[in-house]
C-alpha positions as CSV (number, residue, x, y, z in Angstrom):
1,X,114.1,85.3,186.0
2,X,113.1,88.8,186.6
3,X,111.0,90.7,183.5
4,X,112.1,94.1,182.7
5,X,110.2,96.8,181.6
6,X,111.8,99.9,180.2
7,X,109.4,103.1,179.3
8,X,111.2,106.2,177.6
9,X,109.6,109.5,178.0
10,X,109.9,113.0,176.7
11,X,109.4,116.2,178.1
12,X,105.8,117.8,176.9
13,X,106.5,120.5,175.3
14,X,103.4,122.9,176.4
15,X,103.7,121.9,180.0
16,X,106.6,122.1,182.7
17,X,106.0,118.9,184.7
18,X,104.5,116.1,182.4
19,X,106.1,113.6,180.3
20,X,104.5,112.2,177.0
21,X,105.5,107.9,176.1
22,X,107.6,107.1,173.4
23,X,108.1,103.1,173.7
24,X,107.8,100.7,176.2
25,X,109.9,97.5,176.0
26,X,109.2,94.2,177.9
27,X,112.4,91.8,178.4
28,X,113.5,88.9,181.0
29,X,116.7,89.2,182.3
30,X,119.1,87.3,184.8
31,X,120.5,87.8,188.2
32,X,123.7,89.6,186.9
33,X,121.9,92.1,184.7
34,X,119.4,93.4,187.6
35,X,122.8,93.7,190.2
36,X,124.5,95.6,187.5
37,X,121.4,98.0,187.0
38,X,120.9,98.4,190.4
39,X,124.4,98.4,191.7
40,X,124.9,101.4,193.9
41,X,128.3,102.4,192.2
42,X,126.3,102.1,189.1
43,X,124.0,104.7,190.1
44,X,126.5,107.1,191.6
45,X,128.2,107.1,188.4
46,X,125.4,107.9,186.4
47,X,124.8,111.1,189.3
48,X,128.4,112.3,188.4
49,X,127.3,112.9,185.1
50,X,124.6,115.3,185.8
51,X,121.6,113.1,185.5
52,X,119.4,112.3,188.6
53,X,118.9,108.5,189.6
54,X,115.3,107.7,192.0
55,X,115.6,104.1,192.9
56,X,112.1,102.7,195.0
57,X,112.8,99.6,196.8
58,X,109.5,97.1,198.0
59,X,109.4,94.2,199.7
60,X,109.0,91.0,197.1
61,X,109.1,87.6,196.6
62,X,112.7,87.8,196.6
63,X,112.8,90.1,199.4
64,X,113.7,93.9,200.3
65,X,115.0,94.4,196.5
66,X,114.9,97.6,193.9
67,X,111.3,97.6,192.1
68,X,111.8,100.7,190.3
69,X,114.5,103.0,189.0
70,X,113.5,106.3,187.4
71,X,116.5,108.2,185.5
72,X,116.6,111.5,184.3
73,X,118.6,113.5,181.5
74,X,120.8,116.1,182.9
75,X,119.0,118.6,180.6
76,X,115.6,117.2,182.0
77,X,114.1,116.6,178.6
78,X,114.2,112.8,178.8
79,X,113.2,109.9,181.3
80,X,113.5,106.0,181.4
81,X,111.8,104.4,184.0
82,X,112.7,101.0,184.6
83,X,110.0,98.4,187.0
84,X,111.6,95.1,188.0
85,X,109.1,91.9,188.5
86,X,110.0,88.9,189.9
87,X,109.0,85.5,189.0
């Protein structure tokens, strides 16, 4: 199993470069979920639509695998940041 932790953000409005929280959400999910978040064609497809897509990748339990993936709104007013753990 592999616990999933989503955090939205949005854009501070009185500043250029921070982001303020505005839930966090803690799930498990299986095998087939974390390949289809972290699929490359996943990712590319979200790029084509004007968003930007920063996947970190660490070496875990599991091996070389995506730890992080940090999406951005085309109009850069909101975030997700997604962290992977593995059990």
């Amino acid at each position: 199993m592999i616990t999933l932790t989503t955090t939205k953000l949005k854009k501070n409005p009185n500043t250029k470069t921070t982001y303020n929280e505005v839930s966090k959400t803690v799930e498990d999910i299986d095998w087939e979920q974390y390949h289809n978040i972290t699929n490359k064609d996943t990712l590319t497809w979200f790029r084509r639509l004007g968003g930007s897509e920063t996947v970190t990748k660490a070496y875990t339990s599991q091996g070389y695998k995506t730890v992080r993936v940090i999406s951005t709104s085309p109009n850069k007013q909101n975030k997700t940041v997604r962290e992977f753990k593995f059990k």
